[in-house]
VODO-946949 format. One record per atom (N, C-alpha, C): residue number from 0; atom name; x, y, z; residue in three letters. Coordinates in steps of 0.001 Angstrom, whole numbers, plus 500000, padded with zeros to 6 digits. Layout:
% residues N
SITE, NUM, CA, X, Y, Z, ALA $
...
//
This chain:
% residues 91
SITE, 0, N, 680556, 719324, 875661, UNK $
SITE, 0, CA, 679522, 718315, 875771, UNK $
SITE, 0, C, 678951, 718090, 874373, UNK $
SITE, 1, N, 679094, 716586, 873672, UNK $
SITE, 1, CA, 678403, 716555, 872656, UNK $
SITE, 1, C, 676515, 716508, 872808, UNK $
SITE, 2, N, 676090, 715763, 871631, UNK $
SITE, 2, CA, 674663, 715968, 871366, UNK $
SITE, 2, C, 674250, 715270, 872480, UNK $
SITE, 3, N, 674656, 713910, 872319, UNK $
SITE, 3, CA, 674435, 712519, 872794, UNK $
SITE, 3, C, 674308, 712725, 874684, UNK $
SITE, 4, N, 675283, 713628, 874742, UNK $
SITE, 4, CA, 675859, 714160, 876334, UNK $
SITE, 4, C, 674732, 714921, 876834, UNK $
SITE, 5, N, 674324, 716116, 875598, UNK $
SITE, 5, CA, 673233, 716742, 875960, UNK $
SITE, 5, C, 671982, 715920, 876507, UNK $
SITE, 6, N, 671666, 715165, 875836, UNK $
SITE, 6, CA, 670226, 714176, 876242, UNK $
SITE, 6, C, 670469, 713566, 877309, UNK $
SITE, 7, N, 672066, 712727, 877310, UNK $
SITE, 7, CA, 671960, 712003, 878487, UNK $
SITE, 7, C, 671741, 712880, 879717, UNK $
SITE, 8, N, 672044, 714227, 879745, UNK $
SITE, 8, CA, 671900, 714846, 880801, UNK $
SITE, 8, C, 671024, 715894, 881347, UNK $
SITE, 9, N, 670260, 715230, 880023, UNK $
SITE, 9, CA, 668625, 716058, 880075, UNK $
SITE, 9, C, 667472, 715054, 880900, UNK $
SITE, 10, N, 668307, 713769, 880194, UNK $
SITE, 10, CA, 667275, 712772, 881058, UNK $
SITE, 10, C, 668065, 712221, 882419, UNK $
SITE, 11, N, 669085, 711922, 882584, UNK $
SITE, 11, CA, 669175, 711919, 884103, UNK $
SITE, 11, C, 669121, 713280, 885078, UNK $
SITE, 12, N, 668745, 714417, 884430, UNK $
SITE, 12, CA, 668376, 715575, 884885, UNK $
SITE, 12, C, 666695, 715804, 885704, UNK $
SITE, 13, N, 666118, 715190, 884566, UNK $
SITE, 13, CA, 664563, 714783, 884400, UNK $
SITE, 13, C, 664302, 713644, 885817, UNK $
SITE, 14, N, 665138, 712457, 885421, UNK $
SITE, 14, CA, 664853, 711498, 886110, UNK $
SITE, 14, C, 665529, 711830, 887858, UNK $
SITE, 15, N, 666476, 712453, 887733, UNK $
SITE, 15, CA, 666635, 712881, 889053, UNK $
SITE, 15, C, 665966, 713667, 889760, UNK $
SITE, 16, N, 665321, 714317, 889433, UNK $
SITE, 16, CA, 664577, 715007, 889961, UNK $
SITE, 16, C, 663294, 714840, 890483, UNK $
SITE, 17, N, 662565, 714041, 889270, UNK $
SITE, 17, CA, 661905, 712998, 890092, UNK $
SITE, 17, C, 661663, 712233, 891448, UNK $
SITE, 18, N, 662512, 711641, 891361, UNK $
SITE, 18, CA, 663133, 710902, 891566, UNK $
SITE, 18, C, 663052, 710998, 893325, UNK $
SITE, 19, N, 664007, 712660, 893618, UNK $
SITE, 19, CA, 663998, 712821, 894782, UNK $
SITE, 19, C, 662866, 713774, 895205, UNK $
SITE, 20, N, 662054, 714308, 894375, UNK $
SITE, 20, CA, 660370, 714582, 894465, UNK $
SITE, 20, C, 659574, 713412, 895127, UNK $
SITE, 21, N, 659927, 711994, 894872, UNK $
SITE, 21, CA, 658804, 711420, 895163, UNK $
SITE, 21, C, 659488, 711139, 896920, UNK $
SITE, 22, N, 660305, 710426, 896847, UNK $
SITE, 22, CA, 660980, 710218, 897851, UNK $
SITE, 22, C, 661324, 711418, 899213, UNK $
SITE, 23, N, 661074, 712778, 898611, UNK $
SITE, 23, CA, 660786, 713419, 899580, UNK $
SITE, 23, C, 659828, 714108, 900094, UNK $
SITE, 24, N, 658995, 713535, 899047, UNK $
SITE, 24, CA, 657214, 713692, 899307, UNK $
SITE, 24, C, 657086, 712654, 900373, UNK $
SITE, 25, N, 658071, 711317, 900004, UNK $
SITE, 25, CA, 656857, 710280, 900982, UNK $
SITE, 25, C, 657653, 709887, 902462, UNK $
SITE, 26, N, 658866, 710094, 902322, UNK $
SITE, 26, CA, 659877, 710388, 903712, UNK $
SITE, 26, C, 658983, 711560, 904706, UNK $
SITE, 27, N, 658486, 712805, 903916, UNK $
SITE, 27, CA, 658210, 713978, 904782, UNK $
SITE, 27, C, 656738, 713672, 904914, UNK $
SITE, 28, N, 655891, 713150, 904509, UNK $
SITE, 28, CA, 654524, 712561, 904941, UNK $
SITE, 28, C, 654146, 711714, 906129, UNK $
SITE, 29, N, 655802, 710677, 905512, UNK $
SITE, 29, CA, 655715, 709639, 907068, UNK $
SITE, 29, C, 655942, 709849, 908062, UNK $
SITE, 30, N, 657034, 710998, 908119, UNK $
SITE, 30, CA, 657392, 711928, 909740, UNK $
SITE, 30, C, 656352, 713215, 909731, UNK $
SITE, 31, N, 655812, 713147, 909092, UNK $
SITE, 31, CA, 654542, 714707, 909243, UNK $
SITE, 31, C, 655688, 715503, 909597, UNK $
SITE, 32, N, 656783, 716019, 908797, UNK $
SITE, 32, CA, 657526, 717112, 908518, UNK $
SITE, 32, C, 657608, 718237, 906760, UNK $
SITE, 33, N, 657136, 718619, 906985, UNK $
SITE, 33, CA, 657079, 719683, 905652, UNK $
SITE, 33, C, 658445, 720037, 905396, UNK $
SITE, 34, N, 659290, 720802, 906882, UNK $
SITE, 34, CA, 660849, 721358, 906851, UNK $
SITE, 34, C, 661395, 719903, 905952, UNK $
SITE, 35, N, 661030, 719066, 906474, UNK $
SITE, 35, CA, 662048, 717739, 906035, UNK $
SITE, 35, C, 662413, 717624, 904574, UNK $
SITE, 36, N, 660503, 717647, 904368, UNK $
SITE, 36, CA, 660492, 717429, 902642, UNK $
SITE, 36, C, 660867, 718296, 902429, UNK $
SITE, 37, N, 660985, 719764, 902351, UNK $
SITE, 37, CA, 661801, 720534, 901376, UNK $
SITE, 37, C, 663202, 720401, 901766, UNK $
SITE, 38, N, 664100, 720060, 902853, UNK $
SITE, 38, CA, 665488, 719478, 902833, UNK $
SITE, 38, C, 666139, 718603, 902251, UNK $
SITE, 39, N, 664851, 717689, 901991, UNK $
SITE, 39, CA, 665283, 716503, 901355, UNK $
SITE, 39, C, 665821, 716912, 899894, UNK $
SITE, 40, N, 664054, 717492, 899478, UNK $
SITE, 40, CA, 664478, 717818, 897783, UNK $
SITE, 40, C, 665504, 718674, 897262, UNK $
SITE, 41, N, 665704, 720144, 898307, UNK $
SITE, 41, CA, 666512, 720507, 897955, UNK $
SITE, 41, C, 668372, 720256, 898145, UNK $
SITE, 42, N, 668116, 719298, 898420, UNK $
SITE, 42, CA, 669331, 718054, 898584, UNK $
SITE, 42, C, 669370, 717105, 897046, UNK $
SITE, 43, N, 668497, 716897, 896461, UNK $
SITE, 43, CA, 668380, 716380, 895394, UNK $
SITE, 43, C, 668893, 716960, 894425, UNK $
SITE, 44, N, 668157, 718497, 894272, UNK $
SITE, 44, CA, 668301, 719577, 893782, UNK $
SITE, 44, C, 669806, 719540, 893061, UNK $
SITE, 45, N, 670595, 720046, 894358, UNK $
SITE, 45, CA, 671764, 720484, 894610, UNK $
SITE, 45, C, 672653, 719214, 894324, UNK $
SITE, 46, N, 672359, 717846, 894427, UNK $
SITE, 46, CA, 672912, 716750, 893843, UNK $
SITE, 46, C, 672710, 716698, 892059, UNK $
SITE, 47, N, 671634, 716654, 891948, UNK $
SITE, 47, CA, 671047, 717129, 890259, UNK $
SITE, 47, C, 672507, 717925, 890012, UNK $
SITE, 48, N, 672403, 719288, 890022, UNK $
SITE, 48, CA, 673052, 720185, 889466, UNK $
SITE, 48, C, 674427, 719242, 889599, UNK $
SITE, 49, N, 674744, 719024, 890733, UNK $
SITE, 49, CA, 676336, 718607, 890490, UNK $
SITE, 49, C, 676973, 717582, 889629, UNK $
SITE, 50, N, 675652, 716379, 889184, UNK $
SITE, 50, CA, 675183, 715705, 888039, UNK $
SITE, 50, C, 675981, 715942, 886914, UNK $
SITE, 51, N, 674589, 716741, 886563, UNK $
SITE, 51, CA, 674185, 716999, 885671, UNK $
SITE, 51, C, 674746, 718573, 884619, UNK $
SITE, 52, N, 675234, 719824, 885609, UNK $
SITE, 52, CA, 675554, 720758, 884792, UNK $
SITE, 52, C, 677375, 720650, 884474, UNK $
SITE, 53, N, 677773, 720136, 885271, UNK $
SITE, 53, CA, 679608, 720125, 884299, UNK $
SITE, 53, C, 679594, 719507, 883637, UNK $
SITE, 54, N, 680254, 719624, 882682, UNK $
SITE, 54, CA, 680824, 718864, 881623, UNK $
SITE, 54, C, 681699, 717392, 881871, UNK $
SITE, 55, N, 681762, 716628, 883006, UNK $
SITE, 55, CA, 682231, 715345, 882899, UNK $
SITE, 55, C, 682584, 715289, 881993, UNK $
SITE, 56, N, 683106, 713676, 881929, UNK $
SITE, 56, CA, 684061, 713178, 880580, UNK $
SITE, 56, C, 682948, 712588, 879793, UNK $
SITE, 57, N, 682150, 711525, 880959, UNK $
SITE, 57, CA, 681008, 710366, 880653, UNK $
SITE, 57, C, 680228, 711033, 879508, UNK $
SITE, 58, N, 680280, 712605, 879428, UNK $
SITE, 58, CA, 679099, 713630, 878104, UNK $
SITE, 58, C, 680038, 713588, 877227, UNK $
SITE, 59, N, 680915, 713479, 877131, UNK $
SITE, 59, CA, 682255, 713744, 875675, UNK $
SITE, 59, C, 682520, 712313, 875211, UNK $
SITE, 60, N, 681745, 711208, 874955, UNK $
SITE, 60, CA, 681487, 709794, 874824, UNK $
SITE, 60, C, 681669, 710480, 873021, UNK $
SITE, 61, N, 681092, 711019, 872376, UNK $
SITE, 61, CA, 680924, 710847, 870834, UNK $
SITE, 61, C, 681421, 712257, 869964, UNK $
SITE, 62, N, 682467, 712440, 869929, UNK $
SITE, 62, CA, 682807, 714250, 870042, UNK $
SITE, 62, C, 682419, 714838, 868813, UNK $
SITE, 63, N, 682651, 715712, 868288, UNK $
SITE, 63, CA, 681910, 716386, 867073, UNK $
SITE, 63, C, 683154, 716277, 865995, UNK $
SITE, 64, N, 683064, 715410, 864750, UNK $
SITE, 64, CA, 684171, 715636, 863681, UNK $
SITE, 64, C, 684560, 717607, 863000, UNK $
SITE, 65, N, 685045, 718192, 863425, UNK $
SITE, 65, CA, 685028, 719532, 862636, UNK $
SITE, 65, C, 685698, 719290, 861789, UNK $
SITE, 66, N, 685398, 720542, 860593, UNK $
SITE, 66, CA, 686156, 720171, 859148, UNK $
SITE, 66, C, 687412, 721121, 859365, UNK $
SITE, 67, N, 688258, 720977, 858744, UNK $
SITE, 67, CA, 689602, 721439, 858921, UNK $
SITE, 67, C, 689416, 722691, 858211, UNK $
SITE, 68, N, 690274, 723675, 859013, UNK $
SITE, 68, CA, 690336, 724800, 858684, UNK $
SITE, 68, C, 690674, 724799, 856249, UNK $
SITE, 69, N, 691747, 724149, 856493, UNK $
SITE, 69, CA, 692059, 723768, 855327, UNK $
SITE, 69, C, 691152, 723139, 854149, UNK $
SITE, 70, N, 690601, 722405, 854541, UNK $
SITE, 70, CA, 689179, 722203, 853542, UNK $
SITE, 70, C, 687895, 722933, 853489, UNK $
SITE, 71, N, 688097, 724423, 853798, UNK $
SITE, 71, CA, 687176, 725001, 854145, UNK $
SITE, 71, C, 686433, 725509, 851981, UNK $
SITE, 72, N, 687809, 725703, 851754, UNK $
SITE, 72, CA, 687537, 725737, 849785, UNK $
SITE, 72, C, 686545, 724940, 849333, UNK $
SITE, 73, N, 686926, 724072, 849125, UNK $
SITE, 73, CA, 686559, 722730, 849163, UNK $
SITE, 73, C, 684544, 722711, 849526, UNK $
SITE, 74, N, 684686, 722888, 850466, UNK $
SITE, 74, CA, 683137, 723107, 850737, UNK $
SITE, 74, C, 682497, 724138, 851103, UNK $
SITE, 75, N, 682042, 724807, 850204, UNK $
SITE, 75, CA, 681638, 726246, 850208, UNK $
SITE, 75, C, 680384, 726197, 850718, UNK $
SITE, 76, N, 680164, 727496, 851594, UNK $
SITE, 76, CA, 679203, 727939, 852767, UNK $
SITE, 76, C, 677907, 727885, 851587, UNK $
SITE, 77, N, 676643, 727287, 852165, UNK $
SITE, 77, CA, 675481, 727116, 851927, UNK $
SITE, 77, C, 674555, 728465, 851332, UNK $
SITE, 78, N, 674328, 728381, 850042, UNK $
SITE, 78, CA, 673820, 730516, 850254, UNK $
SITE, 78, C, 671863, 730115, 850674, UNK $
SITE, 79, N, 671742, 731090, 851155, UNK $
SITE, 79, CA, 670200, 730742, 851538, UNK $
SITE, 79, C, 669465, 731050, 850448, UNK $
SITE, 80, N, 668195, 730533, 850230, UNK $
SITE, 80, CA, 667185, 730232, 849641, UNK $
SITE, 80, C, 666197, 731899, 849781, UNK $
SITE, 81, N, 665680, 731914, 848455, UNK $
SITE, 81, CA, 665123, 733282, 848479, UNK $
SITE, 81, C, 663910, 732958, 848362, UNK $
SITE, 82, N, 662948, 732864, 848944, UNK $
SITE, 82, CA, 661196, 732414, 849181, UNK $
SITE, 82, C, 660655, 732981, 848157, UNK $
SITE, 83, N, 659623, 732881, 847596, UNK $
SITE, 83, CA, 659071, 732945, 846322, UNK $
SITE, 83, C, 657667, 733682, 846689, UNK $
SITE, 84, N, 657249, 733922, 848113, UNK $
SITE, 84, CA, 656112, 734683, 848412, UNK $
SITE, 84, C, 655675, 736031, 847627, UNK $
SITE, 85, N, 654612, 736336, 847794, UNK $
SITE, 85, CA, 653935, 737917, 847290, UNK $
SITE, 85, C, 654703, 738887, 848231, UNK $
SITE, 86, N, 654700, 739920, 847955, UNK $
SITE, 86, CA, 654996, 741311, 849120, UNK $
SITE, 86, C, 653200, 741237, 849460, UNK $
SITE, 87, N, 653361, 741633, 850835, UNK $
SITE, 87, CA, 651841, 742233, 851035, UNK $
SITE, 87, C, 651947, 743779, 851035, UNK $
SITE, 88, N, 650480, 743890, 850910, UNK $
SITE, 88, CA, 650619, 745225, 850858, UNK $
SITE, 88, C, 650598, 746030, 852297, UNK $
SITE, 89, N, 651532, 746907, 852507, UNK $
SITE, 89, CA, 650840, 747788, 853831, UNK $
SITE, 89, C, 650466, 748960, 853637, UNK $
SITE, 90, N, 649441, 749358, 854274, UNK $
SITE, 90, CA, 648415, 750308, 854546, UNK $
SITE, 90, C, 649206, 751834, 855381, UNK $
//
């Protein structure tokens, strides 16, 4: 799953859920069933996940360029930065 995949499936994750929150708030109000509303949502739930957690194709829309093993010379690993702070003292 690229980046792009990630979000999209953060927000139809978000929005689904919603989604079947409200709708099984107001289905289980109108039949004065509580059992209902939590059947409903956790029907949503369980639709969400099937959504939203595999990897589909529709998330692999923009894939990640990696650099080739072979040009790895070529662009040498980043060295980190050494902070310029005081030591404190400990007691």
């Amino acid at each position: 799953m690229d980046w792009q995949g990630q979000k999209l499936a953060e927000q139809l994750m978000q929005t689904m859920l919603v989604v079947f929150a409200l709708v099984a708030f107001l289905i289980g109000y109108w039949i004065g069933s509580f059992q209902m509303m939590l059947l409903i949502y956790a029907g949503g739930v369980v639709l969400t996940t099937l959504v939203t957690v595999p990897n589909w194709p529709f998330f692999n829309r923009h894939p990640l360029k990696w650099l080739d093993p072979s040009e790895v010379d070529r662009h040498p690993r980043p060295q980190p930065v050494k902070s310029k702070k005081k030591p404190t003292k400990q007691k």
